[in-house]
C-alpha positions as CSV (number, residue, x, y, z in Angstrom):
1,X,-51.7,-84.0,-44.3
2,X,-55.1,-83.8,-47.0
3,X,-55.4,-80.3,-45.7
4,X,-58.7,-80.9,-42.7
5,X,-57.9,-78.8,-39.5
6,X,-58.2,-82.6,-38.0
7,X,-54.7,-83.2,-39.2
8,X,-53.2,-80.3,-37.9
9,X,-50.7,-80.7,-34.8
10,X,-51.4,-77.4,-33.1
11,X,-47.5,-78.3,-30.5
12,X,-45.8,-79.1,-33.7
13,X,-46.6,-75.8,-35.6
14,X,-45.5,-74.2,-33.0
15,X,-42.2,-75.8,-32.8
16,X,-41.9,-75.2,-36.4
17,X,-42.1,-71.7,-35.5
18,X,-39.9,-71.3,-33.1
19,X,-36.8,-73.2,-34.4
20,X,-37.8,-72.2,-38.5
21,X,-39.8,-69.1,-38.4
22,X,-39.0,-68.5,-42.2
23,X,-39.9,-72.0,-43.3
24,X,-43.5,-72.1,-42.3
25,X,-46.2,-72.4,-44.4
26,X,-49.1,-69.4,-44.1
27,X,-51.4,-72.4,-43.9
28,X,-50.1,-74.1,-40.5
29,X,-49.8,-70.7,-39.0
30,X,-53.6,-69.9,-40.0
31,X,-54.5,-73.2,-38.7
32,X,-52.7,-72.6,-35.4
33,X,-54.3,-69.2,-35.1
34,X,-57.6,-71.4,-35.2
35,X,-56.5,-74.1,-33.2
36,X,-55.6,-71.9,-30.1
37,X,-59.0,-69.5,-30.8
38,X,-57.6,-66.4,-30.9
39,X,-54.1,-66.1,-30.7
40,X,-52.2,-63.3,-32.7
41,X,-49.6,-64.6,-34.6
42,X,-46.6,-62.7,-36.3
43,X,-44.3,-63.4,-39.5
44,X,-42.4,-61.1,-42.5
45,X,-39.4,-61.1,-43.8
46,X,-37.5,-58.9,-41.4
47,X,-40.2,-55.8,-42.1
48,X,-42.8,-55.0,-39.3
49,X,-44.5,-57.7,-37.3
50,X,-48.2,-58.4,-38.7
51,X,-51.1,-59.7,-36.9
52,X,-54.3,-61.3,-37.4
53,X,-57.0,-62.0,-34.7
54,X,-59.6,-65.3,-35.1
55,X,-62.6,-65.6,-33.0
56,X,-64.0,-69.1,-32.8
57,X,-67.5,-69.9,-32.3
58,X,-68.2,-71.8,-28.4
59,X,-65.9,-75.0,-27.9
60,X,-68.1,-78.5,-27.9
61,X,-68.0,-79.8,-24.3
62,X,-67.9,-83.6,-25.3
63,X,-65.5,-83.0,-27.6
64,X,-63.2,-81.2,-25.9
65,X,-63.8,-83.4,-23.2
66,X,-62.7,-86.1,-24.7
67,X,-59.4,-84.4,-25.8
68,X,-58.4,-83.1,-22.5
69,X,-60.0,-85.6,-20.1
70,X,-58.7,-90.1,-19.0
71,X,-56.1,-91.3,-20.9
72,X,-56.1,-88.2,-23.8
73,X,-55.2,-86.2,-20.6
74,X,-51.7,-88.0,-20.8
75,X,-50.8,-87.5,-23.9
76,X,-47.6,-85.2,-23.5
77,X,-46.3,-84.1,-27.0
78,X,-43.0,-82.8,-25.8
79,X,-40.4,-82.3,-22.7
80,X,-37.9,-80.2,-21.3
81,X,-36.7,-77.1,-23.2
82,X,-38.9,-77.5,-26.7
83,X,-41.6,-78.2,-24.4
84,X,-40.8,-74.8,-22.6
85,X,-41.1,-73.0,-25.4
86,X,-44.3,-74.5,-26.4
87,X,-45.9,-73.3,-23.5
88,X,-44.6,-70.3,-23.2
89,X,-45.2,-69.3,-27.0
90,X,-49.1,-70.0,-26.2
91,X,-51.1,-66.7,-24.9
92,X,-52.9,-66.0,-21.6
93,X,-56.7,-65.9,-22.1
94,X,-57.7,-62.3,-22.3
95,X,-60.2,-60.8,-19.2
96,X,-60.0,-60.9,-15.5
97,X,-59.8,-64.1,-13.6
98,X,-63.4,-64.5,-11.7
99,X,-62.7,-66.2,-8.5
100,X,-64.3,-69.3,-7.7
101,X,-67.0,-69.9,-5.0
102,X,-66.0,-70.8,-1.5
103,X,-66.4,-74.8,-0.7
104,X,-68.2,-75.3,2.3
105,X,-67.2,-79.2,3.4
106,X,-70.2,-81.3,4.5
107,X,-70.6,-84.2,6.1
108,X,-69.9,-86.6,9.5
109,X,-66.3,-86.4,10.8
110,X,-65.3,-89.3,8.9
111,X,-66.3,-87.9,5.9
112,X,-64.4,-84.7,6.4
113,X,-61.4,-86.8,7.5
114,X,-61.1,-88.5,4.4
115,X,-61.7,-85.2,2.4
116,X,-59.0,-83.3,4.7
117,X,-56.8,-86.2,3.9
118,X,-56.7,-86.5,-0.3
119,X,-56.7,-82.8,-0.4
120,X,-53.4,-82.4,1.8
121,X,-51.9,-85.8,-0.4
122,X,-52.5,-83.4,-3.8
123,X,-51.0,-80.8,-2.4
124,X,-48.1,-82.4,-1.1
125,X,-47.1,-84.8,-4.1
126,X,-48.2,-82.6,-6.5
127,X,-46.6,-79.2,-5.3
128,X,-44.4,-79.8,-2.6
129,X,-41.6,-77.3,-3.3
130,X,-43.7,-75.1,-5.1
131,X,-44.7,-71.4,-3.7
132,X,-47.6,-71.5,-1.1
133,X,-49.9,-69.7,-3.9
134,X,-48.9,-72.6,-6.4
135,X,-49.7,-75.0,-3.7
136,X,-52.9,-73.2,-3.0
137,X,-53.7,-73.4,-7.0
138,X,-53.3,-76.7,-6.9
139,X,-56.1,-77.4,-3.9
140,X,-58.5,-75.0,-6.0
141,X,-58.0,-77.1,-8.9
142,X,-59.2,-80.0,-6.8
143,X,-62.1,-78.3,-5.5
144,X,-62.9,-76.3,-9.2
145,X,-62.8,-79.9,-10.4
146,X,-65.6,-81.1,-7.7
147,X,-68.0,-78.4,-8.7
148,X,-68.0,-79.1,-12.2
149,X,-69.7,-81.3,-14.3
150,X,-66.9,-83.1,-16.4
151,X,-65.8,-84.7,-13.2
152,X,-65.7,-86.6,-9.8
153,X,-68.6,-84.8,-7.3
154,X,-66.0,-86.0,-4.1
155,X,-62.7,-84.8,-3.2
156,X,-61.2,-88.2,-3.3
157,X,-63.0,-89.0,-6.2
158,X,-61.5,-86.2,-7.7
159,X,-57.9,-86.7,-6.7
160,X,-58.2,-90.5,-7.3
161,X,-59.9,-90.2,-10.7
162,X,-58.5,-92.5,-13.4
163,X,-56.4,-94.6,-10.8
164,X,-58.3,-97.9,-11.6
165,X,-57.6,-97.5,-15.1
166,X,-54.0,-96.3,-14.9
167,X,-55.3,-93.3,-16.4
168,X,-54.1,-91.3,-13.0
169,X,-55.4,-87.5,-13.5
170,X,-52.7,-86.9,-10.4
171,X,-49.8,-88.2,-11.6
172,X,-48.6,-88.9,-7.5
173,X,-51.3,-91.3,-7.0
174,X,-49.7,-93.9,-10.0
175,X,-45.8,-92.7,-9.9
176,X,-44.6,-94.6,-6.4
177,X,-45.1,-91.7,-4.7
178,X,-47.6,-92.4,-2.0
179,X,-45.0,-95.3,-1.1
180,X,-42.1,-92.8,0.1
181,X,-42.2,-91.5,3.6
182,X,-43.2,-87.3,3.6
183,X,-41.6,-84.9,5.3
184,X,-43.6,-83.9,8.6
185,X,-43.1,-80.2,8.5
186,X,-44.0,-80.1,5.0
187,X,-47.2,-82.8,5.3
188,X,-48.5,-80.1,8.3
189,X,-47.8,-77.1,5.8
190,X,-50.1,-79.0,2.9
191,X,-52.7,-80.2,5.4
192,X,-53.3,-76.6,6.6
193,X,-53.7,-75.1,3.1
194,X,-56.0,-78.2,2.2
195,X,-58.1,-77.3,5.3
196,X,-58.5,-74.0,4.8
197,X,-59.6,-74.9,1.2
198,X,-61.8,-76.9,2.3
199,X,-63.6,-74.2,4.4
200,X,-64.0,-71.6,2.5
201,X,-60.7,-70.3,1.5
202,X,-60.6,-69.3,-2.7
203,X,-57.2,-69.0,-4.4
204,X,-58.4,-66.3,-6.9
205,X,-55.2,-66.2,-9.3
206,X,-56.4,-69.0,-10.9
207,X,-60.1,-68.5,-11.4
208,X,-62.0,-71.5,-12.3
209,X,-58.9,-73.2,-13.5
210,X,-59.7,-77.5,-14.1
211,X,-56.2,-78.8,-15.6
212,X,-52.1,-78.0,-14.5
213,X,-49.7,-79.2,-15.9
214,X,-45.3,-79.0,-15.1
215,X,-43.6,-76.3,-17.4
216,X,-41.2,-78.9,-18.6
217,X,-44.1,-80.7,-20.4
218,X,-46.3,-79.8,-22.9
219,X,-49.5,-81.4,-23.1
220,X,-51.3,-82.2,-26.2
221,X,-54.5,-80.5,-24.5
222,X,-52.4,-77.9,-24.0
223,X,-53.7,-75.2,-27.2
224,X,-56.8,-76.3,-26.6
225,X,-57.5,-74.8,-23.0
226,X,-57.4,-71.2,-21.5
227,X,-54.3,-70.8,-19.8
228,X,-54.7,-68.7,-16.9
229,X,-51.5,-68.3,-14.4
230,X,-48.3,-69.3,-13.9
231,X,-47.3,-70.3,-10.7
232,X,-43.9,-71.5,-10.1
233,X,-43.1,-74.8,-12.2
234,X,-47.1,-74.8,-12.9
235,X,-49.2,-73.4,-16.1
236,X,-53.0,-73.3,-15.1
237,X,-56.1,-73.9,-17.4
238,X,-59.4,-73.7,-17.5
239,X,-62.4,-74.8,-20.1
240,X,-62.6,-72.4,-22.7
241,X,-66.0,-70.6,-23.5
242,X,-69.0,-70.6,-21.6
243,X,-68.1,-74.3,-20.2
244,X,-65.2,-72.7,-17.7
245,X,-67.0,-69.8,-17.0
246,X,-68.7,-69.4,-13.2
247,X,-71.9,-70.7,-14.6
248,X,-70.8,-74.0,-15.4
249,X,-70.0,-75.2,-12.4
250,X,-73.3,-76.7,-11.1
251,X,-72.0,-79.7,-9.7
252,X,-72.7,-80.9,-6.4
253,X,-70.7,-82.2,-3.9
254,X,-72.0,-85.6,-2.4
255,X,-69.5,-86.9,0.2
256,X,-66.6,-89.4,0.9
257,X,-66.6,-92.8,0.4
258,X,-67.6,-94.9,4.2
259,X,-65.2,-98.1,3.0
260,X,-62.6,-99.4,5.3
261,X,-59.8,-99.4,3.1
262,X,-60.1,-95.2,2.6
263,X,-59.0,-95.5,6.7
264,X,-55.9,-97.1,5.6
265,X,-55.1,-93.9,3.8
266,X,-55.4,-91.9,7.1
267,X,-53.4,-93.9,8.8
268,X,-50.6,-93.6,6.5
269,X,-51.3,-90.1,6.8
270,X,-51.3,-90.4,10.4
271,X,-48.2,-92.0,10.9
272,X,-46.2,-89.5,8.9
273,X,-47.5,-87.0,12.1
274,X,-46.7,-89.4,14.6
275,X,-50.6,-89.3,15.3
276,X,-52.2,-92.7,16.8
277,X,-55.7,-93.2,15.1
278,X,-57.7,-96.1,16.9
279,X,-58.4,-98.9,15.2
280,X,-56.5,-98.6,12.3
281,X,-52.8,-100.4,11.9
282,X,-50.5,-98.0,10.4
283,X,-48.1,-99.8,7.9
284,X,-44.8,-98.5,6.0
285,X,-46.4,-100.0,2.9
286,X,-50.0,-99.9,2.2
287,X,-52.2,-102.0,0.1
288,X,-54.3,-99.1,-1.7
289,X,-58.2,-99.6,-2.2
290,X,-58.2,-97.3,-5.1
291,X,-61.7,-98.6,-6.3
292,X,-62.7,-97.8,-2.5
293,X,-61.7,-94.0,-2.6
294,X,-63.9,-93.3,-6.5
295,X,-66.8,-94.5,-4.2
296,X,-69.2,-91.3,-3.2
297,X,-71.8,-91.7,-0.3
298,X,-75.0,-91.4,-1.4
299,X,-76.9,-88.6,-3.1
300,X,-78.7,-87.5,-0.8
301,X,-75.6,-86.5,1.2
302,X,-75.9,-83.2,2.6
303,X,-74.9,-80.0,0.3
304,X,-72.6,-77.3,1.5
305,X,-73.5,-74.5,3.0
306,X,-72.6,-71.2,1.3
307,X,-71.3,-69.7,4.3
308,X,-69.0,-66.4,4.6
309,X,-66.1,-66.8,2.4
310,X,-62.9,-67.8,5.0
311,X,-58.9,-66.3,4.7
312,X,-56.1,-68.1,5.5
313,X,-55.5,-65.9,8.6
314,X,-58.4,-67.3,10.1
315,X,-60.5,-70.8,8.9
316,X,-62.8,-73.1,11.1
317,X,-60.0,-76.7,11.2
318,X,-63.7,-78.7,11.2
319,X,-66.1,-80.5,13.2
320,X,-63.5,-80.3,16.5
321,X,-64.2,-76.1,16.3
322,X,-60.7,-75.5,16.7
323,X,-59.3,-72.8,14.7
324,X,-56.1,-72.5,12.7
325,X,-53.0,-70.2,14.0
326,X,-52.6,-67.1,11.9
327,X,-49.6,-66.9,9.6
């Protein structure tokens, strides 16, 4: 350490904290304090608590980009217990939660399909099990992701990003787990929430929140984000500053890719429902086109429509016009 906030380790102060609070050197704290922008930290000698409150100046985007974005994204500092009390030892970002803006889906059927289907396979690897607001979180995520500039401007582009690379953002779509067999009750349950997502229904708990993570882990990006909400085995984060607020998110969404190996993807799908989709071979095992589903159709793909915001009670299922069964 030659004393540059560079070499701090903003998980492993904390952790020094926690299991040593009388060791710690005034120095690390203060650099933690600046580190997580904000955060009131306490330490005596067994008198009153003290506290001291740092405001930092606006987060750089490509900076902070880099830290929390591709293969810096994976960089997990710590697991199970120490890594719970990592997390839970960082604060919530003060102010209310400003709900995102509904997403309207565009485009032809088969664009839609292929939407409908990479936003049900992130909510069902990534939070099967998980209350229906965590699962819910997680397809806002997806769609907060879409909308703003530091990523993908497709669903699947979105939910694929990295794959290529080995750098999966979604950790189901590198783990194995697209090659196990889902449950069909629980597939129908994540396709539903995905859909209604997809036309118009907001998940406000988590705001504008970009980045999850499991509580059992503890991300290196982890201090440097504003976390949120805590849904079930899920901690929620957006961009800190100006860059996760409402205004930031000017992206546009552009469509699905039109290659024939996405299809495959739908008939995996498909078979799981017992659903026969023409022209398409459902297999156990499928050869993924991952290069195929980062693929956007063009840019002059149709925008959304801002239409009126949709509930889960009641949401448009897509170009058929059928509509969902209330819950």
């Amino acid at each position: 350490m030659n004393g540059t906030l560079r070499d701090f380790d903003p998980l492993a102060i904390v952790v020094a904290v926690l299991r040593h609070p009388r060791r710690v050197n005034a120095a690390a704290v203060g650099a933690l304090a600046l580190t997580m922008g904000g955060v009131a930290l306490a330490q005596s000698n067994g008198g009153p608590a003290s506290s001291v409150t740092v405001e930092l100046p606006p987060a750089m985007p490509a900076a902070l980009y880099e830290q929390a974005s591709g293969a810096a994204a994976l960089d997990i500092r710590s697991t199970g217990d120490e890594a719970k009390m990592i997390n839970a030892s960082l604060p919530f970002a003060t102010g209310a939660l400003t709900p995102a803006q509904p997403f309207i889906l565009s485009g032809d059927d088969n664009q839609r399909e292929r939407a409908l289907l990479c936003l049900t396979q992130a909510v069902y690897y990534e939070a099967n099990g998980e209350p229906e607001q965590g699962q819910r979180a997680v397809a806002q995520v997806v769609l907060n992701r879409v909308r703003h500039p530091a990523f993908a401007k497709s669903v699947c582009g979105v939910v694929y990003e990295g794959a290529a690379s080995g750098t999966c953002q979604f950790s189901f779509v590198c783990n194995g787990s697209l090659d196990r067999h889902a449950d069909p009750a629980a597939w129908r349950h994540a396709q539903t929430i995905a859909r209604q997502a997809l036309y118009g229904y907001v998940e406000p708990s988590v705001g504008e929140a970009t980045h999850y993570h499991a509580d059992y882990v503890a991300p290196a990006w982890g201090p440097l984000l504003a976390k949120v909400a805590s849904i079930g085995q899920h901690i929620f984060y957006r961009w800190p500053g100006r860059w996760g607020e409402a205004a930031a998110f000017t992206g546009r969404y552009v469509g699905e890719s039109s290659d024939n190996p996405v299809l495959h993807l739908a008939a995996t799908a498909a078979k799981v429902e017992a659903i026969k989709i023409a022209d398409v071979a459902a297999k156990p095992h499928v050869a993924y086109d991952i290069a195929a589903l980062l693929k956007t159709a063009p840019e002059t793909a149709k925008a959304p429509e801002q239409d009126e915001p949709a509930t889960p009670e009641t949401v448009a299922a897509g170009p058929s016009g059928a509509t969902l069964a209330s819950k």
